[in-house]
N, C-alpha and C positions, 0 to 999 in steps of 0.2 A: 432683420438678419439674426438678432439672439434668438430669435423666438423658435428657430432650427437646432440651435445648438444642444437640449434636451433630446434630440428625438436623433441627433447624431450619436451623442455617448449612450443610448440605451444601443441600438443599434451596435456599434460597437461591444460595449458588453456581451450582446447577445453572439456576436459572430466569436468573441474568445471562448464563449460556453460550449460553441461547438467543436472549435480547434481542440478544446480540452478532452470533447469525447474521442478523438480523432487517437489521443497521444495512446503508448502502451502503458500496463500498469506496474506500477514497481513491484518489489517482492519482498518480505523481510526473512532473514536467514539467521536463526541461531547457531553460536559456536559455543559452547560443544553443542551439538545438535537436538540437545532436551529441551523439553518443555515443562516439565518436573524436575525442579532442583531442592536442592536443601539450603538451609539456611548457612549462611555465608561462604557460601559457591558464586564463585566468580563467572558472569554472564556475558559474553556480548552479542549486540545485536547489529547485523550486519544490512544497510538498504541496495540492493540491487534498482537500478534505474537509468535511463537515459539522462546525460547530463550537457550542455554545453559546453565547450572549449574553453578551458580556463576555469571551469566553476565546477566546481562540485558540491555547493550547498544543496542541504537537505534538511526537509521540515519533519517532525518528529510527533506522533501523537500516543500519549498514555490516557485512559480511560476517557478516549474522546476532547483531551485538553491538550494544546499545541505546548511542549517544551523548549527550554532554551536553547536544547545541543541541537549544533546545526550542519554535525560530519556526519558523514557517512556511516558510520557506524555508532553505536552508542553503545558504551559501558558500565558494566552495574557491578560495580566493588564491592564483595562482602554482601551479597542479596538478604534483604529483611523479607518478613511477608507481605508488608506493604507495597513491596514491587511486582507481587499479585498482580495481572492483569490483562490488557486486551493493548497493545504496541502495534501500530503505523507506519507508513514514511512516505514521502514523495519526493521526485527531485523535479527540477524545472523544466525537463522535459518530458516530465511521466504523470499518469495519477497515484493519487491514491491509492496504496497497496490493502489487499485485503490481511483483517488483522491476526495475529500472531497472539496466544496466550498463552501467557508465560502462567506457572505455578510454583510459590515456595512454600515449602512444608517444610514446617518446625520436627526434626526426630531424628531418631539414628540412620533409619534405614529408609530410602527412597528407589521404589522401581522404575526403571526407565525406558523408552524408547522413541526410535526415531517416529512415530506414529501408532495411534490408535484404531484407525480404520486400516483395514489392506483387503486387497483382493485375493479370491480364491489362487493358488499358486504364487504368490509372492514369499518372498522370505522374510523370516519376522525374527530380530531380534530384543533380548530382553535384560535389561543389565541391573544388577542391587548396588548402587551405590551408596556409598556409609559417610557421614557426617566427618569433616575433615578430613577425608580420607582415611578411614581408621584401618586396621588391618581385621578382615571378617574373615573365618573360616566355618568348616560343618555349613553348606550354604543350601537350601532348600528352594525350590521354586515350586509355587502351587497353583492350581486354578481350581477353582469352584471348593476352597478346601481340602484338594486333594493332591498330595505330592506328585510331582512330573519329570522332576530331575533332583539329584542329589551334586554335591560337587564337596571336596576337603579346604578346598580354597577357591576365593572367592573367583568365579568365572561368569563371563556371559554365556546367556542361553539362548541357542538357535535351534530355530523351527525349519527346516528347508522348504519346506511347502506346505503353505496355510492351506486349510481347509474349514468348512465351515461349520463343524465340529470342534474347533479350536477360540470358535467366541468364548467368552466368558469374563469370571472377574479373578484375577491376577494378582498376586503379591509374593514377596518373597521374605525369608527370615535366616536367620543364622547367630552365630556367637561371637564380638567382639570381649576379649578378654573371655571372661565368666558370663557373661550376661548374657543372655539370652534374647533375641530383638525383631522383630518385625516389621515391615514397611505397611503404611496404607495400602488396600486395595483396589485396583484398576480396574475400570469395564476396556476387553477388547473385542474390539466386533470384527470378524472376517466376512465380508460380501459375496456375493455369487460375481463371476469376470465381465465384466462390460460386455455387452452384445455388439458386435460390429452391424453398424449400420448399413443399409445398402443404397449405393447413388440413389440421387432425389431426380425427379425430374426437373428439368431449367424450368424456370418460371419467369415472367416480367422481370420483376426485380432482378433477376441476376446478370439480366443486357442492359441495366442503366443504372448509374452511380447512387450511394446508399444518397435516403432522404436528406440526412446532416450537410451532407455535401451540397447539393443543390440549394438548399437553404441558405448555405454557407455564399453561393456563386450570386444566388439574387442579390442575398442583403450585400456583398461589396459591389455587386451593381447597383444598387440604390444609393449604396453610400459616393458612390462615384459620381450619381446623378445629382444627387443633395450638393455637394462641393462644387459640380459644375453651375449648378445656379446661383449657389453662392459667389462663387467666380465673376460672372454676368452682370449677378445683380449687383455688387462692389464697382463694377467696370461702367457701367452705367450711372451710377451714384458719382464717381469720381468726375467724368464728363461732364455730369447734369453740374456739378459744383465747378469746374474748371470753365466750362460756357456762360456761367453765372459772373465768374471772374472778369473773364474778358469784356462782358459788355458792360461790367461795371467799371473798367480802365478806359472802354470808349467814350461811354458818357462822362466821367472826368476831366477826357481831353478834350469834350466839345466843350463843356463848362469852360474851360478854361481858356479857349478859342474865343468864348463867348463874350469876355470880362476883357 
């Protein structure tokens, strides 16, 4: 009867692996919405996922090492560079979200936006944020070196419709007090629009359940079969030991009939 019980918890294991491909995946969401911050700019990271009733723990990963914080959201007080990185999360009913990297730069001046890829036609914005919020004015935005906008104080820059003339490398500069300042440079790359695809033909696969599934439906029928013989075989053991009993209480009382 033990000699089952390896070949049940693998079994098992294996059918959680699949429930697991089954679940959706979380998402991690920055507020303020950058990815480039400066140093001691306050960060949170927010997990989007499915959670159970009553529970909303959530597992946390920085450079592929699982953290303590176990809420929903995780926050970064006063960001150093060493909070540089590559951020995770999961909740109990989701996977693994695809990861989020975060960047802190040491300087005055930091350019930002909500992304670095976009598609032809989408709108791009582009913001110079200043180290503790300083006050910047005379504010320049450039690309490839060459000025694109001017502003007296400090403003975001929109693009209304990206085009793909509009890649390149990014950065922005201006005057806090006297001094003179600039941010690192940014590569942004604008893409050609997604091609819409045209219907597929139906194929096999799409009149019968993905493979996971079916795997999924064998193995608790197996697991179902394993426990029904276990069943059985227990039921039978208990008999074979309780018939054993009994004829041992009849020949005691023949003995004793006997004397």
């Amino acid at each position: 009867m033990w000699q089952l019980q390896p070949l049940t918890v693998l079994l098992l294991l294996v059918s959680a692996a699949l429930q697991d491909a089954d679940l959706p995946k979380a998402v991690v969401f920055l507020d303020p919405p950058w990815d480039r911050v400066l140093s001691e700019d306050n960060v949170t990271l927010r997990c989007r996922g499915t959670h159970p009733s009553e529970d909303n723990s959530t597992q946390w990963w920085f450079n592929g090492s699982l953290i303590s914080n176990q809420e929903p959201s995780y926050f970064i007080a006063s960001a150093r560079a060493e909070d540089s990185g590559e951020y995770r999360c999961q909740t109990n009913l989701s996977s693994r979200s695809d990861p989020v990297h975060l960047k802190v730069h040491r300087g005055w001046l930091q350019l930002q936006s909500h992304r670095w890829v976009y598609r032809e036609g989408d709108r791009i914005q582009l913001r110079c944020h200043t180290w503790r919020n300083q006050q910047l004015h005379k504010v320049t935005y450039l690309k490839d070196g060459k000025g694109m906008m001017f502003f007296h104080q400090n403003t975001d820059f929109y693009i209304s419709k990206a085009a793909h003339n509009h890649s390149g490398s990014y950065f922005c500069r201006g005057l806090i007090g006297k001094n003179n300042v600039s941010s690192e440079s940014v590569n942004l790359l604008v893409q050609a629009p997604a091609v819409p695809t045209t219907p597929a033909v139906p194929t096999t696969s799409q009149f019968f359940p993905p493979w996971h599934q079916i795997a999924f439906c064998l193995l608790m029928g197996l697991l179902f079969a394993v426990d029904t013989g276990l069943y059985f075989s227990m039921q039978r053991e208990f008999r074979s030991l309780m018939g054993g009993l009994k004829n041992h209480q009849i020949k005691w009382s023949r003995d004793l009939q006997d004397k």
